[in-house]
C-alpha positions as CSV (number, residue, x, y, z in Angstrom):
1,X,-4.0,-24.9,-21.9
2,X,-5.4,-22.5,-18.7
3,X,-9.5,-22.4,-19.1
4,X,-10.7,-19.2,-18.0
5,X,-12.6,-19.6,-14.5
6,X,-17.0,-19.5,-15.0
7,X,-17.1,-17.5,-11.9
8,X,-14.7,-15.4,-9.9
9,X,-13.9,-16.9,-6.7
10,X,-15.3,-15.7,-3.4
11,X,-13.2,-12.3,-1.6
12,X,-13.0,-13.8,1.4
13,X,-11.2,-16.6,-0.5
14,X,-8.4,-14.8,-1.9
15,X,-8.1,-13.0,1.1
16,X,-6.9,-15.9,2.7
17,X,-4.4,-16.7,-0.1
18,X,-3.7,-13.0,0.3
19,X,-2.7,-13.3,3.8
20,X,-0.4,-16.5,2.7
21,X,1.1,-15.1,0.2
22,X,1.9,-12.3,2.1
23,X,3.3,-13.9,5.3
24,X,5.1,-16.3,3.0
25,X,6.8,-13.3,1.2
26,X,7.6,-12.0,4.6
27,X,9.7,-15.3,6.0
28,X,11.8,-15.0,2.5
29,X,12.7,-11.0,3.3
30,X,13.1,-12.1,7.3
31,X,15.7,-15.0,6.1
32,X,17.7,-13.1,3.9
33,X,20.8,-11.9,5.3
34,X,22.2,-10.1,2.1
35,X,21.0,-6.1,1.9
36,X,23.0,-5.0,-0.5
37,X,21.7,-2.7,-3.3
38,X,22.1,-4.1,-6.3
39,X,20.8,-1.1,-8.9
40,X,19.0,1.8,-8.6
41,X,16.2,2.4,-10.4
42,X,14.5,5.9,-11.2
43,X,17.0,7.6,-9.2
44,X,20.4,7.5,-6.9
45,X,17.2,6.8,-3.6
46,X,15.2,4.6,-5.6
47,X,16.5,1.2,-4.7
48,X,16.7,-2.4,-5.6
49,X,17.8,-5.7,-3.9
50,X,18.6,-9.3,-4.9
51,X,16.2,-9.7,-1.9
52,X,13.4,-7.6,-3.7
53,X,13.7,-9.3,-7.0
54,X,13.8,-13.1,-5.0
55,X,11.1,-12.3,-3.2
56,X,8.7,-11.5,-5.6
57,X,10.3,-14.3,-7.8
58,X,8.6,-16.4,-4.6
59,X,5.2,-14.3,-5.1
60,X,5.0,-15.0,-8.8
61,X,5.7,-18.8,-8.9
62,X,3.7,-19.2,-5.6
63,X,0.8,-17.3,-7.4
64,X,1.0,-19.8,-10.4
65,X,1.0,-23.1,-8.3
66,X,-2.1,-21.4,-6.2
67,X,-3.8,-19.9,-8.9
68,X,-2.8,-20.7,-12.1
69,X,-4.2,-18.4,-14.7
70,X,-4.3,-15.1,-12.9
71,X,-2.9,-12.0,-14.2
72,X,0.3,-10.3,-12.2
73,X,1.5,-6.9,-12.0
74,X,4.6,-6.7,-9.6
75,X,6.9,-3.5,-9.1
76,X,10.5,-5.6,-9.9
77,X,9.1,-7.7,-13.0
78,X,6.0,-6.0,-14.7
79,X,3.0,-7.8,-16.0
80,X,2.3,-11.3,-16.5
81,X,-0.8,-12.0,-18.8
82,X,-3.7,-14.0,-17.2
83,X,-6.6,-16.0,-18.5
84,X,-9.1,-15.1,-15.4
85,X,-10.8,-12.1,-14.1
86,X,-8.2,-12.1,-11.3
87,X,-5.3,-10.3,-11.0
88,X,-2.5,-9.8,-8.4
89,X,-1.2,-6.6,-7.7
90,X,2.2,-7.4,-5.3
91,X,5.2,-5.1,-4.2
92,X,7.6,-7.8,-2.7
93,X,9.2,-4.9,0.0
94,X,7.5,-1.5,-0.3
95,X,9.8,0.3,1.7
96,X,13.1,-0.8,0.5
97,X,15.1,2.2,1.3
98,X,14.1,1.1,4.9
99,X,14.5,-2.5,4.7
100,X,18.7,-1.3,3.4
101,X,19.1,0.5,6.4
102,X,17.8,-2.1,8.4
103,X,14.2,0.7,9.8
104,X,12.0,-1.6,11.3
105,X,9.0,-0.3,8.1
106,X,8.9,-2.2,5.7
107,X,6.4,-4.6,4.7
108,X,5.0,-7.4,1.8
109,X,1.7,-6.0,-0.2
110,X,-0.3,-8.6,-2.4
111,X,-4.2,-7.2,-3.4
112,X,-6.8,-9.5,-5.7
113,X,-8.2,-7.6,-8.2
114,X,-11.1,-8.9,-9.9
115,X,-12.1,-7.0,-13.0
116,X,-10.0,-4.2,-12.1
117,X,-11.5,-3.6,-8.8
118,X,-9.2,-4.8,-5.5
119,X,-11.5,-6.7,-3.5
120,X,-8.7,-8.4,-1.0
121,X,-5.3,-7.6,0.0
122,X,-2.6,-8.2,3.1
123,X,-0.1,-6.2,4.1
124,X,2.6,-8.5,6.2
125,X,5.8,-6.3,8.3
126,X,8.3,-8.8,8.2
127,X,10.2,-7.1,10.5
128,X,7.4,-7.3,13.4
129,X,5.4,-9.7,12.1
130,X,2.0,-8.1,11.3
131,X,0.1,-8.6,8.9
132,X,-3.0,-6.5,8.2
133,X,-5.7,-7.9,5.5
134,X,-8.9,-7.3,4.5
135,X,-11.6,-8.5,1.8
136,X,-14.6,-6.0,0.7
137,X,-17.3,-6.1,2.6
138,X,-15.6,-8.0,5.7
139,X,-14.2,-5.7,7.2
140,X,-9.8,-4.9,8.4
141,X,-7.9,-7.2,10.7
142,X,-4.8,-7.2,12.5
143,X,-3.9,-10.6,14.4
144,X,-8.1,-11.6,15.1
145,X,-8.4,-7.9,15.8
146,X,-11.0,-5.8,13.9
147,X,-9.7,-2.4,13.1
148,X,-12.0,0.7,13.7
149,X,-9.6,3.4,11.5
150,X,-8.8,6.5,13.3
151,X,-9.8,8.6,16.7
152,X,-12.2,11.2,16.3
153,X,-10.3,14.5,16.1
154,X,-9.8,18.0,13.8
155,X,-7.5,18.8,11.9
156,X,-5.3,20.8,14.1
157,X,-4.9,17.8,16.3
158,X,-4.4,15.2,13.6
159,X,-1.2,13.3,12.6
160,X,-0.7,13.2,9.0
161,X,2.1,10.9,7.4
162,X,3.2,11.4,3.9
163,X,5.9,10.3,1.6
164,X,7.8,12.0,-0.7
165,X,8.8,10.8,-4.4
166,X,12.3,9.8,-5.9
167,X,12.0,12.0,-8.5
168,X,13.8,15.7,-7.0
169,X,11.3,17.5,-9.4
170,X,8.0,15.8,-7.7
171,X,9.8,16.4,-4.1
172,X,10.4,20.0,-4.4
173,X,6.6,20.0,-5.3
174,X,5.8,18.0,-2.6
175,X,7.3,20.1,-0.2
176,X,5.5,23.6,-0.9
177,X,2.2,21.2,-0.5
178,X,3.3,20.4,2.9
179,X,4.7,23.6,3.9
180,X,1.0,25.2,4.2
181,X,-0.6,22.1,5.6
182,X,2.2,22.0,8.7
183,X,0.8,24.7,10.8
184,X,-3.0,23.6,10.5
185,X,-1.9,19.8,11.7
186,X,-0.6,18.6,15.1
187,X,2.3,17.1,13.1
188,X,3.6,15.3,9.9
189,X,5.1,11.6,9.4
190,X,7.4,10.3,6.8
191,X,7.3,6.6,8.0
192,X,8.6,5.4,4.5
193,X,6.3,2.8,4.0
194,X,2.8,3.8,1.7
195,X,0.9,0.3,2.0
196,X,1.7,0.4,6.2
197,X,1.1,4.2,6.3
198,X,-2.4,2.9,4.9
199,X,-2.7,0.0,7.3
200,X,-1.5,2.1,10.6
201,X,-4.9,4.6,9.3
202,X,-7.2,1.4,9.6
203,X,-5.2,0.8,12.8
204,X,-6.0,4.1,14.1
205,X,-1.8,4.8,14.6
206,X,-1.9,7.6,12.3
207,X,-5.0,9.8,11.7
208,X,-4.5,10.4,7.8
209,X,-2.5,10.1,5.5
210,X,-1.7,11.6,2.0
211,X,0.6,11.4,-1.2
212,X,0.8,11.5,-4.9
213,X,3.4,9.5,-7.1
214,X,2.3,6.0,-5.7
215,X,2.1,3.3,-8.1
216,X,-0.5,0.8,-8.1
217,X,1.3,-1.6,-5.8
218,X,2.4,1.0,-3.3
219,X,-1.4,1.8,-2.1
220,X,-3.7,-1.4,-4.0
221,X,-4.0,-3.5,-0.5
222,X,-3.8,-0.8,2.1
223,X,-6.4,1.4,0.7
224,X,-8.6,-1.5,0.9
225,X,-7.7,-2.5,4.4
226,X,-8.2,1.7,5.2
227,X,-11.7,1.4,4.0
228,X,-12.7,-1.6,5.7
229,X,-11.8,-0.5,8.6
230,X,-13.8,2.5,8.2
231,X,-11.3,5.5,6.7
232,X,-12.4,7.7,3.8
233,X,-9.9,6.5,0.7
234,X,-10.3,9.3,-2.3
235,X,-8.2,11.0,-4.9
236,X,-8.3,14.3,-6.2
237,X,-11.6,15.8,-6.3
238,X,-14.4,13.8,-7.9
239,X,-11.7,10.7,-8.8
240,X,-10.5,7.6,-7.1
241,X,-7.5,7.2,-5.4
242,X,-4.4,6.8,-8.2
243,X,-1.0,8.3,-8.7
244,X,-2.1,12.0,-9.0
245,X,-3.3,11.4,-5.0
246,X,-4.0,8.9,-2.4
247,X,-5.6,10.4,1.0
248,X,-6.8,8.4,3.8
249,X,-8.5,9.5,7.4
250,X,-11.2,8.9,9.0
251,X,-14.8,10.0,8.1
252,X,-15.3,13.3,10.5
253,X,-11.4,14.1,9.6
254,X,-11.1,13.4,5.6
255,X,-13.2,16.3,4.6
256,X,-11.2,19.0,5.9
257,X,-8.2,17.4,5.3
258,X,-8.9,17.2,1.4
259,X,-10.2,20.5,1.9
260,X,-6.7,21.6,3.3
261,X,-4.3,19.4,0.9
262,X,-6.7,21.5,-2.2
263,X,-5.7,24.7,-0.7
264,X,-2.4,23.6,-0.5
265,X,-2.5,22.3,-4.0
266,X,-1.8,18.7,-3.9
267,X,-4.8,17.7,-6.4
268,X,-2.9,19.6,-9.2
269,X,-1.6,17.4,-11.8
């Protein structure tokens, strides 16, 4: 029998399994040869591999050898009860579409939750091999590297990425949001990617970013690893970040970008 933990165990501590579990995750997508779909899921584009479900397969028994008790919520294989205040939060390849068509964005996403509230993730490209982590309060890294989030600049010369749901319904809606925000940008990304559209924010590759649709494990680790490096990370007006909306820019930048994704009506549910 699991005995619950007294105390919850340090950030900075399950950052570092964070980071292991990610780059582990990331040598078990990098070794697999096999791409093939096997299913799709909520629609013809949503996709699924063998190499998605082994992956987090990897993720989950890994998780229970380094931390047995913790809760899990993966995309491929639900929930798994826990007897702690932690809980994993892991997409084994958000980005699958991508990872199929062999597009170099793709990437591993594991956050720690502790009583709900993320407090360390990594985000681990197999592909290039970055990995991007954080823990709250310490600051976003990239290979030693502390990230500063994005350049100073308005909206009219900001890069925006997006993404765009599975579901045609969502998309169309989607669309007429980012038909009115085009001509007050400098231009719009569809990278394909949510946890390393967050990460390339905190990197300061993309000046903000913004979508709705994302499930937990899609954004959970990169909008920690946004905010740590110094990006504004919000929802729809006066609510956190969740599947209604996830925007990220920097702090001189994020107001008027929120400002413009409400005009455009992005925060309607």
């Amino acid at each position: 029998m699991i005995v619950a933990e007294q105390d919850p165990p340090e950030p900075a501590a399950l950052e570092r399994i964070a980071v292991d579990l990610a780059e582990g995750a990331a040598d078990v997508v990098r070794q697999s040869r096999d791409r093939d779909v096997i299913a799709a899921k909520s629609s013809a584009t949503d996709l699924v591999t063998e190499v998605d479900r082994r992956t987090e397969a990897w993720l989950v028994a890994e998780i229970g050898r380094r931390r047995p008790g913790d809760a899990v919520l993966g995309e491929e294989d639900g929930s798994h009860r826990g007897s702690t205040a932690v809980r994993w939060v892991i997409d084994p390849i958000d980005g699958t579409v991508n990872f199929v068509l062999g597009l170099p964005q793709y990437a591993v996403s594991v956050a720690a939750e502790i009583d709900g509230v993320v407090v360390a993730g990594a985000v681990s490209n197999p592909a290039t091999g970055e990995t991007f982590h954080a823990h709250r309060g310490g600051g976003a890294w990239l290979d030693g590297q502390r990230l500063t989030g994005p350049r100073d600049v308005p909206l009219s010369r900001a890069v925006i990425a997006t993404g765009f749901s599975y579901d045609a319904t969502e998309r169309a809606r989607q669309v007429a949001i980012a038909g009115p925000l085009l001509p007050r940008i400098a231009d719009l990304r569809r990278l394909g990617s949510a946890a390393l559209d967050l990460c390339f924010v905190a990197a300061g590759r993309l000046d903000g970013y913004f979508e709705a649709g994302l499930n937990r494990w899609d954004y959970a680790a990169g909008a920690l690893i946004a905010q740590e490096a110094g990006a504004i990370v919000a929802g729809p007006p006066d609510e956190a970040p969740s599947s209604r909306l996830v925007v990220a820019a920097g702090a001189s930048l994020a107001g008027d970008l929120l400002a413009a994704l409400g005009a455009a009506g992005a925060a309607r549910p």
